[in-house]
N, C-alpha and C positions, 0 to 999 in steps of 0.2 A: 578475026578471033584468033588468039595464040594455041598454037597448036602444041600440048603438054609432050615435054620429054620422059619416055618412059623407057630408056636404054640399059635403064641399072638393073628394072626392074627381072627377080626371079620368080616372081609366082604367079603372077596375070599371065593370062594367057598359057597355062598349065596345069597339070594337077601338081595339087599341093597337099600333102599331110598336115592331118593338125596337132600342130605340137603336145606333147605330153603334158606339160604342163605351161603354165605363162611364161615363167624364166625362160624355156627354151623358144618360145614363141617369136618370132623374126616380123616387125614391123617395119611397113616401108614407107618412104613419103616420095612425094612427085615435087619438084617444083611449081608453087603458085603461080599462075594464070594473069592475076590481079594484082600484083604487088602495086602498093600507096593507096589500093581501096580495102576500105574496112566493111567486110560484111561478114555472115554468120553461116558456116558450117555446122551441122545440125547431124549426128548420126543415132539413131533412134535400133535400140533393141529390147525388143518386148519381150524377147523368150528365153533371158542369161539365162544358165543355170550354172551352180559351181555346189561344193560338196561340205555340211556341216564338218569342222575338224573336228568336232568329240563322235559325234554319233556314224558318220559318215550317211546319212542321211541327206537327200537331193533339195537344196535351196534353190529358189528363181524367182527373178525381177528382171523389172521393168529398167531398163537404163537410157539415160539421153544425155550424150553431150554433146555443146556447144562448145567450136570455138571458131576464133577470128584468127585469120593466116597472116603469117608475117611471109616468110621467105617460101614454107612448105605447105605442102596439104599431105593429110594421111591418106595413103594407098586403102582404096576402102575393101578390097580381098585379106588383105593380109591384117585389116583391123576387123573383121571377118575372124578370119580363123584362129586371131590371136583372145577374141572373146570366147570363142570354140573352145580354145587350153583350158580354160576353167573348167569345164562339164566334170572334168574327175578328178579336180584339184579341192583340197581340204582347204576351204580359210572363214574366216569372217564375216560379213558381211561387209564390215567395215575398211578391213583389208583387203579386200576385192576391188572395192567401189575406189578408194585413192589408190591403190596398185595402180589399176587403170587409168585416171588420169596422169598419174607422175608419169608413167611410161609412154605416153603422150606429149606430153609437157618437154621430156626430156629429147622426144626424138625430130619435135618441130618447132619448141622455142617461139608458143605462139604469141602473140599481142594479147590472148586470154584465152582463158580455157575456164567451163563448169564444167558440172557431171551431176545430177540428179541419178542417184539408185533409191528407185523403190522397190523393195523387196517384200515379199507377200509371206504373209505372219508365219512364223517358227513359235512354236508353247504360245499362241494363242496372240504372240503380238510382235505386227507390224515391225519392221526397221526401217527408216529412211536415210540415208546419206544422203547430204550437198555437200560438195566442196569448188571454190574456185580460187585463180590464183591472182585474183586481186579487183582492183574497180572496172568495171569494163571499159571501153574507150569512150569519150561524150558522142552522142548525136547516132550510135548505132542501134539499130533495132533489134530488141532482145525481146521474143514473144515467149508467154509462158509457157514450160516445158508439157504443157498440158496432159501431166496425169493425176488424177484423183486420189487423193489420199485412201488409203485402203478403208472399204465401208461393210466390209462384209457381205452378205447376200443382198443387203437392203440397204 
């Protein structure tokens, strides 16, 4: 089994602050493991929160993405704390949810990337965001992000 290089890394293994907001937030990636095999990284956050910009009132969802490594994997501390940045950052929901993948997207250049945000109702309703960056590879297993559409109590 290859043993991952983790020589650059500044936050594993550390305490870390979490950034103020996403812009300053510092994400890392490791070298993949796997390179020429296509499978499915999956990091799952049930408890976002980030901040309405008009009201400044606390939003939170469900987030999950997938993606398939080319070269990198993300450092999962530092994608940790770089979800963390949001807790008192004013956006979106919309802009949160692709913030998050582009910033992903841009730091490992993967074979593909989604992002499922389900965001739990603001004035009484639901927001969903999917985005991905394109057709996934053939022949790889893509299981449903399994979360339920918002149903209320019932």
């Amino acid at each position: 089994m290859p043993k991952t290089d983790v020589s650059g890394l500044s936050m594993l293994g550390s305490h870390t602050e979490t950034a103020s907001n996403p812009e300053d937030a510092v994400l890392e990636k490791v070298p993949a493991g796997h390179q020429g095999t296509d499978y499915v990284v999956r990091f799952t956050a049930p408890e976002f929160t980030s901040l309405c910009p008009m009201t400044g009132q606390p939003d939170f969802a469900h987030i999950v993405i997938d993606y398939i490594p080319n070269e990198w994997l993300v450092e999962s501390k530092s994608l940790k704390l770089f979800l963390h940045s949001f807790r008192n950052h004013g956006a979106f929901h919309e802009d949160c949810s692709i913030y998050i993948a582009k910033r992903i997207v841009d730091l490992l250049d993967p074979k593909w990337l989604r992002i499922g945000a389900y965001w739990y109702p603001r004035g009484g309703i639901p927001i969903d965001v999917f985005w991905q960056t394109g057709k996934a590879p053939e022949g790889v297993w893509l299981p449903d992000q399994g979360v339920a559409t918002y149903r209320g109590r019932g």
